[in-house]
C-alpha positions as CSV (number, residue, x, y, z in Angstrom):
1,X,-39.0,-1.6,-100.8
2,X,-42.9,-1.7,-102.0
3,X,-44.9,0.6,-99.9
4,X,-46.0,-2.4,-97.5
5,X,-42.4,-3.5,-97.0
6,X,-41.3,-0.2,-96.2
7,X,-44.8,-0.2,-93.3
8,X,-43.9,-3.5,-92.2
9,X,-40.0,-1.8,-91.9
10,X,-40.7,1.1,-90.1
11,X,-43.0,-1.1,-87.4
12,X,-40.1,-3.3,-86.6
13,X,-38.2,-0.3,-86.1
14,X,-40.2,1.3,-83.8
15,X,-40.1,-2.0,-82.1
16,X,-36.4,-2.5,-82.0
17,X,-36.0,1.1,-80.7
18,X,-39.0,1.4,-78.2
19,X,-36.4,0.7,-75.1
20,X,-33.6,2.8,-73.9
21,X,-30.3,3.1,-75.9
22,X,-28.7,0.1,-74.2
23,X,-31.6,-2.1,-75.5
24,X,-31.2,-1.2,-79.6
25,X,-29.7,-3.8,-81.7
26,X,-25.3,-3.6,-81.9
27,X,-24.1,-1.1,-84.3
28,X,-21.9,-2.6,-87.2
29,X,-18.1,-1.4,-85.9
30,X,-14.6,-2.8,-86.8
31,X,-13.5,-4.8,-83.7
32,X,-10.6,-2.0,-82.6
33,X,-13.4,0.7,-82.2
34,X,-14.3,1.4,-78.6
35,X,-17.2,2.8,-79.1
36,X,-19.6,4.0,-76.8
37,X,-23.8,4.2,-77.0
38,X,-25.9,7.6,-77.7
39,X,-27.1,9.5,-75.4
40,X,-28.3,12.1,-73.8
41,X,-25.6,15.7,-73.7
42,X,-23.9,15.1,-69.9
43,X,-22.9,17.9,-67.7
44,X,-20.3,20.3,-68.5
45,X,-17.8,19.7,-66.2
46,X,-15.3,22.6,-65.0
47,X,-12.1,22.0,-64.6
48,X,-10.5,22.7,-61.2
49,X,-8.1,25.7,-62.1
50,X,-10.8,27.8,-63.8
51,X,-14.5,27.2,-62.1
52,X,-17.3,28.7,-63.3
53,X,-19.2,31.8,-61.3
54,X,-22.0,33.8,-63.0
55,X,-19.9,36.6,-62.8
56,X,-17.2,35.2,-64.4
57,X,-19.2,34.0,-67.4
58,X,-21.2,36.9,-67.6
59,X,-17.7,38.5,-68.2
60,X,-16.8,36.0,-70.8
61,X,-20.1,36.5,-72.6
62,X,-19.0,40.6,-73.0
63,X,-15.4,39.9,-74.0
64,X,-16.6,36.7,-76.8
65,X,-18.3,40.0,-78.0
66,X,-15.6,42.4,-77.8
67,X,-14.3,43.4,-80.7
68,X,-11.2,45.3,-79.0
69,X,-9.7,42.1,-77.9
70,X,-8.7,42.0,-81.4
71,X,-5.6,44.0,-83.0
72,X,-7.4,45.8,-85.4
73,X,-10.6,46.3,-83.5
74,X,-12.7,44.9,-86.0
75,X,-12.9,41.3,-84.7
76,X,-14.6,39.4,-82.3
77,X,-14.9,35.9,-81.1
78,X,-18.3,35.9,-82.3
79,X,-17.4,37.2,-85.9
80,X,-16.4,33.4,-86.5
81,X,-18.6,31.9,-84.1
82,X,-22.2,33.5,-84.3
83,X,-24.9,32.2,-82.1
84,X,-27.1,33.3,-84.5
85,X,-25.2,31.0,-87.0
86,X,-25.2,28.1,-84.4
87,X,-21.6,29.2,-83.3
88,X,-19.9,28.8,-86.6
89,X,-19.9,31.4,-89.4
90,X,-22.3,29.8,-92.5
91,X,-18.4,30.3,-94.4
92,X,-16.8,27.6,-96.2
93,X,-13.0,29.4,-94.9
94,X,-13.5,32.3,-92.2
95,X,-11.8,35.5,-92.7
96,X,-9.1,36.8,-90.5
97,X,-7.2,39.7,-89.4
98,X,-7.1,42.7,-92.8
99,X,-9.7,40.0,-94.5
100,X,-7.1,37.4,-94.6
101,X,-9.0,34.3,-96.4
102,X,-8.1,31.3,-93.7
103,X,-7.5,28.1,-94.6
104,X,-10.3,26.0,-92.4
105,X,-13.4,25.6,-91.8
106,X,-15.0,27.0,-88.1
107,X,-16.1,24.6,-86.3
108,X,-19.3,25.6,-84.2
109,X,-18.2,26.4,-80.7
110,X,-21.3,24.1,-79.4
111,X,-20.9,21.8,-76.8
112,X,-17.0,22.7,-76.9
113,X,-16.3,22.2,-72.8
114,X,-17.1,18.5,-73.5
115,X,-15.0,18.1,-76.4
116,X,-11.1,16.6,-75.9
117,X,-9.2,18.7,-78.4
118,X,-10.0,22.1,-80.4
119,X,-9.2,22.9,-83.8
120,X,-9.3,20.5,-86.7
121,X,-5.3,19.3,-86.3
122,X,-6.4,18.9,-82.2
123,X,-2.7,21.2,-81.5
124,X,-5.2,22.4,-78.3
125,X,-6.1,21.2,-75.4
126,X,-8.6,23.4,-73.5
127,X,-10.7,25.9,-74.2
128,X,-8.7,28.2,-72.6
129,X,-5.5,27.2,-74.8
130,X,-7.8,27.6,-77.8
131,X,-8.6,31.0,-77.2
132,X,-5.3,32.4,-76.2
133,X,-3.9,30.6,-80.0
134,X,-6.8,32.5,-81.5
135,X,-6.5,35.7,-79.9
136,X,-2.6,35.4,-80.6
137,X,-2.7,34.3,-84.1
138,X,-1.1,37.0,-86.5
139,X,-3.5,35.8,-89.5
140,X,-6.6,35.7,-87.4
141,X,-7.3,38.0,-84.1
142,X,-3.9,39.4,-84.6
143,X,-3.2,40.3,-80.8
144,X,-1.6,40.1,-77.9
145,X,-1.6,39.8,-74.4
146,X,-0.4,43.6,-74.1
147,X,-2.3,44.6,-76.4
148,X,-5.4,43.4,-74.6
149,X,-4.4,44.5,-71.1
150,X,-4.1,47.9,-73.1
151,X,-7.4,48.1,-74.4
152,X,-9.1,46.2,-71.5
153,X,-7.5,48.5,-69.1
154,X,-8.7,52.0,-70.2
155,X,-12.6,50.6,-69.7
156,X,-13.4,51.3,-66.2
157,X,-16.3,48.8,-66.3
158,X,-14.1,46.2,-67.5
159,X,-11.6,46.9,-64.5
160,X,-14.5,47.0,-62.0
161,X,-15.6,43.4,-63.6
162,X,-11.9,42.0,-63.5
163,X,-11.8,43.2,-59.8
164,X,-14.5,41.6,-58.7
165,X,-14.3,38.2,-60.7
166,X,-10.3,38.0,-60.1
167,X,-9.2,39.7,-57.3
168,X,-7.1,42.1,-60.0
169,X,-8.0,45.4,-61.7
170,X,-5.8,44.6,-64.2
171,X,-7.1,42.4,-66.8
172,X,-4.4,39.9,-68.4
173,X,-4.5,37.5,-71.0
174,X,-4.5,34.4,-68.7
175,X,-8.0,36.1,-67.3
176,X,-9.2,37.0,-70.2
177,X,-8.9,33.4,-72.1
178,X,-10.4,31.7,-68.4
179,X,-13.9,33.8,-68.7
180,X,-13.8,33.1,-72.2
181,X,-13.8,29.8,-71.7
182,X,-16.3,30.0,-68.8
183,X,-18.5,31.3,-71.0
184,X,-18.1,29.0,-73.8
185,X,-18.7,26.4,-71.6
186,X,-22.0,27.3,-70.9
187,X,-22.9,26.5,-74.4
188,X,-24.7,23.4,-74.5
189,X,-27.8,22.0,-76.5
190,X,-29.7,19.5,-75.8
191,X,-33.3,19.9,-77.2
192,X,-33.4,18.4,-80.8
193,X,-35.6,15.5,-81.8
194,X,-33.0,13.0,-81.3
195,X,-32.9,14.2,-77.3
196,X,-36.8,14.4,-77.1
197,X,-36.4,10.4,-78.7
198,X,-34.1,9.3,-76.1
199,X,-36.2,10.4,-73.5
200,X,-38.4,8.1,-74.7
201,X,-40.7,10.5,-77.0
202,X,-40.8,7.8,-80.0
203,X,-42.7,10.2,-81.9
204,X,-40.5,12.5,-82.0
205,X,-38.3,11.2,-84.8
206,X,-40.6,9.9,-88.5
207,X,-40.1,7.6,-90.1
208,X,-37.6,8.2,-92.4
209,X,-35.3,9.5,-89.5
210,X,-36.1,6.7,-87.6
211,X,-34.8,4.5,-90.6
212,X,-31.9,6.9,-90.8
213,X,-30.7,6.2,-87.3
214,X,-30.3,2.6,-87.7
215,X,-28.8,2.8,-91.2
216,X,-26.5,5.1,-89.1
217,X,-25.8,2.4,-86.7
218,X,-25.5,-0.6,-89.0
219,X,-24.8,-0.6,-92.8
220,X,-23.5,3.2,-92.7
221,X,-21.2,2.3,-90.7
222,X,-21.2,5.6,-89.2
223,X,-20.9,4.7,-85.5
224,X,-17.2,3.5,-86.3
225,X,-16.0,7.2,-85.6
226,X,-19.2,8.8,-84.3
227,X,-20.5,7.7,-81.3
228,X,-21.3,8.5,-77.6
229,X,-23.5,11.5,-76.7
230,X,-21.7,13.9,-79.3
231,X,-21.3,11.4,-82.0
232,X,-17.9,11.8,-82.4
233,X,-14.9,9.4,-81.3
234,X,-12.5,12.4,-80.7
235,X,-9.7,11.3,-82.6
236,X,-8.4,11.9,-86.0
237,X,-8.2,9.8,-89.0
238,X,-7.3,10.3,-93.0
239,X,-10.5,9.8,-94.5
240,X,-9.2,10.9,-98.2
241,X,-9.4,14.5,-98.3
242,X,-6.2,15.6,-97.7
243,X,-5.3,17.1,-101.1
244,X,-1.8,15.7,-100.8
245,X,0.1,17.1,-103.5
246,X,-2.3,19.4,-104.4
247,X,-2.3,23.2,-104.4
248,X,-4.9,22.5,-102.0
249,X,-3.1,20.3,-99.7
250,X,-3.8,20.1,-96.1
251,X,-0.8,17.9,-94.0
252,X,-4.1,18.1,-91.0
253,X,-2.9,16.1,-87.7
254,X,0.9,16.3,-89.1
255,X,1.4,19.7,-88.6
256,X,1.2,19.5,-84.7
257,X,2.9,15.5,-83.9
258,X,5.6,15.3,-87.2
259,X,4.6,11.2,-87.3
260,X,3.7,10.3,-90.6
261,X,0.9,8.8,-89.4
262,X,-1.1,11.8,-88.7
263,X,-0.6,12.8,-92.6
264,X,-4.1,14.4,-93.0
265,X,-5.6,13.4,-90.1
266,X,-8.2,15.2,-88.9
267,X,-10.5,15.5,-86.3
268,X,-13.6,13.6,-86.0
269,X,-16.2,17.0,-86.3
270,X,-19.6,16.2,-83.4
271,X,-22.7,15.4,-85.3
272,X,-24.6,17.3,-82.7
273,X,-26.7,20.0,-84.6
274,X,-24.6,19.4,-87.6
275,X,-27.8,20.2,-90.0
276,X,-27.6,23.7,-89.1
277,X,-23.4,24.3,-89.2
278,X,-22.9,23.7,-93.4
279,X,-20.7,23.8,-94.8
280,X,-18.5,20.8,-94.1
281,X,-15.2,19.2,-93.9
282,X,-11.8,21.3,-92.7
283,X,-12.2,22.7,-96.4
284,X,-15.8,23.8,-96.0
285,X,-16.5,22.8,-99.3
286,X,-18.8,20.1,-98.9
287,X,-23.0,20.2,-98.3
288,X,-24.6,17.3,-96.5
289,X,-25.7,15.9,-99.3
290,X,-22.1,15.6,-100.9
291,X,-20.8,14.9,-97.7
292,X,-22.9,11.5,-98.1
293,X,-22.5,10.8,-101.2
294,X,-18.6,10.9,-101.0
295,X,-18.8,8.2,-97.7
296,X,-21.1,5.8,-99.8
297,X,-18.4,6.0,-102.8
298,X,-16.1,5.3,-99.9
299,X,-14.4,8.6,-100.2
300,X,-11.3,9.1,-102.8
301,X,-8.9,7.2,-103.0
302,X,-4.9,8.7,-103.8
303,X,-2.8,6.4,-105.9
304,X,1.2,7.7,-105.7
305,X,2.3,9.4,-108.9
306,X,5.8,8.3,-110.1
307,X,7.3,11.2,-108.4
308,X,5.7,10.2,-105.2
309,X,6.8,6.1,-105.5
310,X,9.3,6.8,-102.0
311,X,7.7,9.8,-100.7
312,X,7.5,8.6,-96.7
313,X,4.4,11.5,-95.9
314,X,1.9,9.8,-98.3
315,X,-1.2,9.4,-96.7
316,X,-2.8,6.2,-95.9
317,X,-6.7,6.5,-96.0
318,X,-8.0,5.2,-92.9
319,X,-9.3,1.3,-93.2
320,X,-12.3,2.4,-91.5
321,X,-13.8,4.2,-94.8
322,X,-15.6,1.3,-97.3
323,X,-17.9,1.9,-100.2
324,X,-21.5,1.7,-98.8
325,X,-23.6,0.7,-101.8
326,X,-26.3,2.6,-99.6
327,X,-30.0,3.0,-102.2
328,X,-31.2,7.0,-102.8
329,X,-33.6,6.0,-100.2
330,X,-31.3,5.1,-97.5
331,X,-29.2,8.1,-98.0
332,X,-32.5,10.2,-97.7
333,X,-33.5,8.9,-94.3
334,X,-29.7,9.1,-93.2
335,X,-30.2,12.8,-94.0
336,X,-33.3,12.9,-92.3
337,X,-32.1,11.0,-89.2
338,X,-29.1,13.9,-89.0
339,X,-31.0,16.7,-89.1
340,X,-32.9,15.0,-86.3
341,X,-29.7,16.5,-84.6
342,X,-30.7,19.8,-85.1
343,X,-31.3,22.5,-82.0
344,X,-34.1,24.9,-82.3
345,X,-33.4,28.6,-83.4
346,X,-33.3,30.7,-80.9
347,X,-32.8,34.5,-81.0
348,X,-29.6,35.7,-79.0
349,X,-28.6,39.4,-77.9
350,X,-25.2,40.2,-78.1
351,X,-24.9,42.1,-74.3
352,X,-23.9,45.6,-74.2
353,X,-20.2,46.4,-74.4
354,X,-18.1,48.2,-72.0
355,X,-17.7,52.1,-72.6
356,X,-15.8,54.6,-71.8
């Protein structure tokens, strides 16, 4: 666009997206998608087998920073999830137990008590199921639940806190993963531009982002998996990346169900604050900019070697992934428009530990 088109753009913009979300113009979606509007970040809702108490998370807070819940000692929640890093780690693969490389990406731990699923193959349901496979795993925490009841139970403090929060001196691995999880649930953003826009702040996005969020609705195509307050449709699709038949090969979604299906599935990642969480993908080995740049190519596409002509676990890449044929100037403002997604820095104190 001439500099006058691109005004004249940005004014019928503004225009289009002066009302509240349910007034903007329909996003370009296949017609299987059930997709629902932005919005605002809702509540946090508890569920009814492990309610939050400010004790309780106060508790979770200490242990999330604990590193003797770990088998070694060495590791915390937090060393793959650090506030100051937005809850993920800045890695492209964390590091586990003895400095074991991991295979995936850590996803930030924001907003996590309004997510469906946890990890990247989904294989948990709760936060309180995805701490106890953490905490258990031999290649990352590397503990167990007597090992923690062992080292939680020699800190006085830590007994006192169990006591009062539980009803048991004893602290036990069912305990321990329900105040983590309280905790964790407590982590919720909310104060980005986007949020100050859909409050009805219409300055609070520019130009380009402005552009960016309806090039995200319409010809991006984006809202086809990311949608609804998180901007994510919490399910898992093959968008290419599996590196099936690789060295690098990730089976994704197969791993946990067996049906072919889920052959390098993966699960849709929240675009909430995602300008601050790089690197990206399950691999970690994407920036933003790539990350865009691969969707308006319409991602790779595998073509079966003669060895793989019968092969029943090749992946199908999801029908929902199309070249683009977005301009450099569309995938600037869709940059722009996602780090409109961004929360605010803010300082956090780990709290003091426990002692004997």
């Amino acid at each position: 666009m001439s500099s006058d088109e691109r005004s004249d753009y940005i004014t019928e913009l503004r225009q289009l997206y002066s009302g509240p979300p349910s007034s903007w113009p329909a996003p370009h979606v296949e017609e299987d998608v059930s997709w629902r509007e932005l919005g605002q970040i809702p509540e946090v809702a508890d569920p009814c087998e492990n309610p939050r108490t400010v004790e309780k998370i106060e508790l979770g807070r200490k242990l999330f920073f604990d590193p003797r819940l770990s088998g070694s000692g060495q590791l915390a929640c937090a060393s793959c999830h650090e506030p100051d890093l937005f809850w993920s780690d800045g890695r492209a693969v964390s590091f586990g137990h003895n400095r074991t490389q991991l295979t995936r990406n850590a996803p930030s731990l924001l907003h996590g008590g309004l997510r469906d699923s946890f990890f990247w193959d989904g294989r948990a349901e709760s936060l309180e199921a995805q701490a106890e496979a953490v905490l258990t795993n031999p290649d990352e925490m590397h503990s167990s639940a007597e090992k923690i009841t062992q080292n939680l139970s020699s800190l006085p403090d830590y007994t006192e806190q169990f006591e009062k929060v539980f009803g048991i001196g004893t602290p036990t691995m069912e305990k321990v993963k329900q105040a983590l999880a309280a905790f964790e649930r407590t982590l919720v953003g909310g104060q980005s531009h986007f949020d100050q826009f859909l409050k009805g702040r219409s300055e609070a996005l520019t130009d380009s982002e402005l552009a960016g969020l309806h090039l995200f609705r319409t010809d991006a195509r984006c809202m086809n998996c990311h949608h609804g307050p998180l901007l994510t449709d919490d399910q898992f699709h093959h968008i290419g990346l599996s590196n099936y038949g690789t060295r690098f090969e990730d089976l994704g979604r197969y791993k946990v169900t067996k049906d072919p299906k889920d052959v390098g599935a993966f699960r849709t990642p929240s675009l909430r604050n995602v300008g601050r969480t790089a690197p990206y993908m399950h691999s970690g080995m994407f920036t933003l900019e790539e990350v865009l740049t691969l969707y308006n190519a319409g991602m790779p596409s595998l073509r079966r070697r003669r060895d793989q002509q019968e092969d029943p676990l090749f992946p199908t890449k999801s029908s929902r992934i199309k070249p683009l044929h977005l301009n450099e100037q569309d995938l600037q403002d869709l940059e722009a428009f996602l780090h409109s997604l961004s929360e605010p820095q803010h300082r956090i104190e780990p709290p003091p530990l426990p002692t004997f």
